[in-house]
C-alpha positions as CSV (number, residue, x, y, z in Angstrom):
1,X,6.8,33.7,-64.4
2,X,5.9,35.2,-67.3
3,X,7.4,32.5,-69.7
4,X,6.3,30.0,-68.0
5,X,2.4,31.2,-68.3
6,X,3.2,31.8,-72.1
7,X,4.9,27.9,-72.3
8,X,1.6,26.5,-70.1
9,X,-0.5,28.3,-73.0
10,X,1.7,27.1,-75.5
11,X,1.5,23.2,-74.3
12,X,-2.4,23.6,-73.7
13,X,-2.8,25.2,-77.1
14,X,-1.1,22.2,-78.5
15,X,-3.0,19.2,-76.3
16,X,-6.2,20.8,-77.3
17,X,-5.6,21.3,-80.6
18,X,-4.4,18.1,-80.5
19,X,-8.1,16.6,-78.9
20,X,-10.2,18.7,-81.0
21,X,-8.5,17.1,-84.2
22,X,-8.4,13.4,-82.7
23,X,-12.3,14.4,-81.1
24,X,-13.4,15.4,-84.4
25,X,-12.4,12.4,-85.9
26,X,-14.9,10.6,-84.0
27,X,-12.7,7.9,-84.4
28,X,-12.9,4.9,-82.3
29,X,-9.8,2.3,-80.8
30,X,-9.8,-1.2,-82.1
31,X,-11.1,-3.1,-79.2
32,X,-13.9,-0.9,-79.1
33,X,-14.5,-1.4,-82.8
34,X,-13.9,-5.7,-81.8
35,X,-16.9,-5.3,-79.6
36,X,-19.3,-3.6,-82.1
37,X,-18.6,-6.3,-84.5
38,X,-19.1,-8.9,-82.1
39,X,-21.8,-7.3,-80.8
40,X,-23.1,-7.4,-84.8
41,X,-22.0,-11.0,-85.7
42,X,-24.0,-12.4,-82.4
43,X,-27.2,-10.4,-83.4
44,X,-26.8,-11.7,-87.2
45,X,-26.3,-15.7,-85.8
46,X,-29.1,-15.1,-83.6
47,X,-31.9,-13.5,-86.0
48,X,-30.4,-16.0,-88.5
49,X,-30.5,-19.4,-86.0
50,X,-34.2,-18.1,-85.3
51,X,-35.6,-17.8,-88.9
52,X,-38.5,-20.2,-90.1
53,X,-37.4,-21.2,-93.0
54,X,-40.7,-23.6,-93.3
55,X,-43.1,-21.2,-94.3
56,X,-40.9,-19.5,-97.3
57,X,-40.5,-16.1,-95.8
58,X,-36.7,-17.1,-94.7
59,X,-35.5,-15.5,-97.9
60,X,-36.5,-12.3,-97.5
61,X,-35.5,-12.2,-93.3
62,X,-32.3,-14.1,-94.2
63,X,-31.6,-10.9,-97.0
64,X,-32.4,-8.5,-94.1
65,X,-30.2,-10.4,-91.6
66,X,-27.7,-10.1,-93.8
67,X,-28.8,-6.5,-94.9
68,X,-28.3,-5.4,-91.2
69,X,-24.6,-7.3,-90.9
70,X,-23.2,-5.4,-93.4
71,X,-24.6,-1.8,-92.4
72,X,-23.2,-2.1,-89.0
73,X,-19.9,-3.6,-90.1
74,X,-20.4,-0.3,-92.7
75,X,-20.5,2.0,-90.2
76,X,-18.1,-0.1,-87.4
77,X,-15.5,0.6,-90.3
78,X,-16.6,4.3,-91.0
79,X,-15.7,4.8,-86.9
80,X,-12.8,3.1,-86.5
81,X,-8.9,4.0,-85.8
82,X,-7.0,3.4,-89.1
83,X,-5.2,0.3,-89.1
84,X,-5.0,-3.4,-89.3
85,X,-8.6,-3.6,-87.6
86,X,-10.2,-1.0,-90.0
87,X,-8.6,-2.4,-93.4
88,X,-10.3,-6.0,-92.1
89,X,-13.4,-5.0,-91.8
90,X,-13.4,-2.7,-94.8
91,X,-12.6,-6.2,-97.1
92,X,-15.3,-7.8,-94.6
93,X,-17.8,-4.9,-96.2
94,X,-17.0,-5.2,-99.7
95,X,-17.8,-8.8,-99.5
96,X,-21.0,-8.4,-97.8
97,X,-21.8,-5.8,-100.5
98,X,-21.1,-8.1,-103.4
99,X,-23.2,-11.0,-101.3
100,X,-26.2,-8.1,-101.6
101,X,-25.9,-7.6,-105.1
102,X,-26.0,-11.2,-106.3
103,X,-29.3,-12.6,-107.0
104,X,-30.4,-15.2,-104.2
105,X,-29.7,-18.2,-106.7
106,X,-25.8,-17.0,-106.3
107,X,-26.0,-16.4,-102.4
108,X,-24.1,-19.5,-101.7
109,X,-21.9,-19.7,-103.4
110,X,-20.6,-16.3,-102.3
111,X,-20.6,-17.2,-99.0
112,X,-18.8,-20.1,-99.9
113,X,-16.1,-18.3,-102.0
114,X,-12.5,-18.0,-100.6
115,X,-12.6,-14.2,-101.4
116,X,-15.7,-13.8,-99.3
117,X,-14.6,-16.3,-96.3
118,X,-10.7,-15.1,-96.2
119,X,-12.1,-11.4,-95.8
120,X,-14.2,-12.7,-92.9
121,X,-11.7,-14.7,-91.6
122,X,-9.8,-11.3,-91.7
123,X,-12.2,-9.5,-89.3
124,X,-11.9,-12.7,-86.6
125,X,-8.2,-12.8,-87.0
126,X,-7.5,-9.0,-86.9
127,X,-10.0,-8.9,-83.6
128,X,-8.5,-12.0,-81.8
129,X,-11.6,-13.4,-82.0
């Protein structure tokens, strides 16, 4: 009886070690990470789709569309399970980080650069979407 107390504290001991390193993580499955990004990419289309771009203030709420996109993908990436999901949406944010730091003469044609699209394109294909 009393190995088999000691081999039930032994397998515990080991399953809760086991959820306190995997809780700590804080890390978080790839169809839950799918959803925050699609949750992201439909709030970015939508604040986008609704900008006035008649008076001249679409610039600056087109920058902070984009602004938003990226630190939500940012942290989407910073929470998510290592793997094929997480390395797509790390090349996602480095694109959306060099689409930031380009002056607003340049945006386009970042957007319409193969490096930026195919890492996109990435995020959609790693997430079924």
């Amino acid at each position: 009886m009393r190995g088999a107390v000691l081999t039930m504290a032994a397998v515990i001991g080991v399953i809760g070690g086991g959820v306190a390193v995997a809780g700590s993580a804080n890390a978080v499955g790839d169809g839950d990470t799918c959803a925050v990004l699609s949750t992201a990419a439909d709030d970015f289309s939508a604040k986008t789709n609704a900008i006035d771009t008649s008076n001249g203030g679409g610039l600056a709420e087109t920058k902070r569309a984009w602004a938003e996109l990226t630190t939500k993908f940012a942290a989407a990436e910073a929470n998510a399970d290592e793997g094929r999901v997480r390395t797509a949406v790390g090349g996602a944010v480095a694109q959306l980080n060099r689409l930031a730091a380009v002056a607003d003469s340049d945006r386009q044609s970042v957007i319409n650069d193969p490096a930026f699209t195919g890492a996109i394109s990435a995020v959609d294909t790693a997430c079924g979407f």
